[in-house]
C-alpha beads as a LAMMPS data file, in Angstrom:
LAMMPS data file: protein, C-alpha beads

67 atoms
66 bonds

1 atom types
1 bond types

-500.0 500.0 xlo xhi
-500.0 500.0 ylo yhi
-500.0 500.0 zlo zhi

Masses

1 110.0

Atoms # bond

1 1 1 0.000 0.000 0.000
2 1 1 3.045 2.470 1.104
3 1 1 4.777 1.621 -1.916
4 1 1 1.721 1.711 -4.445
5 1 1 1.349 5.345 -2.531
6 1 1 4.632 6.617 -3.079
7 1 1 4.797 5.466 -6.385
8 1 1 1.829 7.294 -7.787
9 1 1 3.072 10.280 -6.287
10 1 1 6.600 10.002 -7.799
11 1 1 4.866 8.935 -11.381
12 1 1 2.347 11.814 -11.010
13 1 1 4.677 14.463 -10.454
14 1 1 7.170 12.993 -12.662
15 1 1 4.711 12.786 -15.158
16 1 1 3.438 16.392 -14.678
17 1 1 6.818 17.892 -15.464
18 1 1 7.130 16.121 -19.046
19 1 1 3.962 17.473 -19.969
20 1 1 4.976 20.847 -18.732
21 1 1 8.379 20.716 -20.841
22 1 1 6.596 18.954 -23.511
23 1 1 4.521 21.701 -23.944
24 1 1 7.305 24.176 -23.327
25 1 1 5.965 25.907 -20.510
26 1 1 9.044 24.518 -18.735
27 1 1 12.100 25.200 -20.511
28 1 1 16.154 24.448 -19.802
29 1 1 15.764 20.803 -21.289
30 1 1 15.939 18.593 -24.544
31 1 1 12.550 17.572 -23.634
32 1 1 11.510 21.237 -24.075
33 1 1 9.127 21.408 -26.683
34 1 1 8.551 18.377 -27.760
35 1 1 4.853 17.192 -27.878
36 1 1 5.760 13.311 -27.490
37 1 1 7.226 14.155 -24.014
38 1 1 3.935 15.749 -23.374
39 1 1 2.243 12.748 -24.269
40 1 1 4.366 10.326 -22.979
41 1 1 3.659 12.481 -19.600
42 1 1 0.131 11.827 -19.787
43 1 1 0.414 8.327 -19.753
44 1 1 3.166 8.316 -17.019
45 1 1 0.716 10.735 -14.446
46 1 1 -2.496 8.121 -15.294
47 1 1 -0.133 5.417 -14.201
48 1 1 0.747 7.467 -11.402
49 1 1 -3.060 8.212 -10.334
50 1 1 -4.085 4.404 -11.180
51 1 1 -1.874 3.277 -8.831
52 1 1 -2.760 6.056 -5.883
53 1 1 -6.463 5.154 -6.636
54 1 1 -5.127 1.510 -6.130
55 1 1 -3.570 2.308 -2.809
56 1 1 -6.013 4.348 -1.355
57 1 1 -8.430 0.978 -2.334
58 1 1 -6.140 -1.470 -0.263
59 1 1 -6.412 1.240 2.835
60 1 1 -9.522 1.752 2.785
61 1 1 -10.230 -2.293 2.657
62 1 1 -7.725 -2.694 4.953
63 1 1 -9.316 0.142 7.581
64 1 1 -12.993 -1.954 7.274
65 1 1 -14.335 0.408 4.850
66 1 1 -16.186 -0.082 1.958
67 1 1 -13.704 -1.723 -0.989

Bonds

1 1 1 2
2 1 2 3
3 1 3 4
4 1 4 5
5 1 5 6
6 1 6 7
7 1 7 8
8 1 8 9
9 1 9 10
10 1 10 11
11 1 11 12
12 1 12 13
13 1 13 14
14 1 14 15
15 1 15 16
16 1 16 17
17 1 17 18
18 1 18 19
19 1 19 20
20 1 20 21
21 1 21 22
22 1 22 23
23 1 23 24
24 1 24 25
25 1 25 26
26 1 26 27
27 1 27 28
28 1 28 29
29 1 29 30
30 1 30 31
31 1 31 32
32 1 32 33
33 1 33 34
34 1 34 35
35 1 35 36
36 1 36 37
37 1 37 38
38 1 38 39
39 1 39 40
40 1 40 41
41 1 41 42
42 1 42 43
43 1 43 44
44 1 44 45
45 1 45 46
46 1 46 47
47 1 47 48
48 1 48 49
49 1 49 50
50 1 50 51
51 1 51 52
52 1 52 53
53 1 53 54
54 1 54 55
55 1 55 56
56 1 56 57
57 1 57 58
58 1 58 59
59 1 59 60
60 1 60 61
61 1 61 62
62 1 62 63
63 1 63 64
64 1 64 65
65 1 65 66
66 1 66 67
């Protein structure tokens, strides 16, 4: 659950700044610009959110609420 947490954080942020250099609102990189990264961010932050859906699932299971 911890690490399912953590991970969708990481993926979710991480995927947040490719679409913001993807879409060149954040510059300073090769990735700056570059719609694929954008895209490719996308998928990375729903990953990120499946799996912090996922977690917050197992908790609430785990704390007797409903699954």
């Amino acid at each position: 659950m911890l690490v399912r947490g953590i991970g969708g954080i990481i993926l979710v942020v991480l995927g947040a700044v490719w679409i913001a250099q993807g879409v060149g609102a954040m510059s300073g990189s090769a990735m700056s610009g570059h719609g694929q990264y954008a895209a490719l961010g996308v998928v990375v932050a729903l990953i990120g959110l499946f799996l912090l859906v996922r977690a917050w699932r197992v908790r609430n299971r785990d704390l007797g609420g409903r699954p």
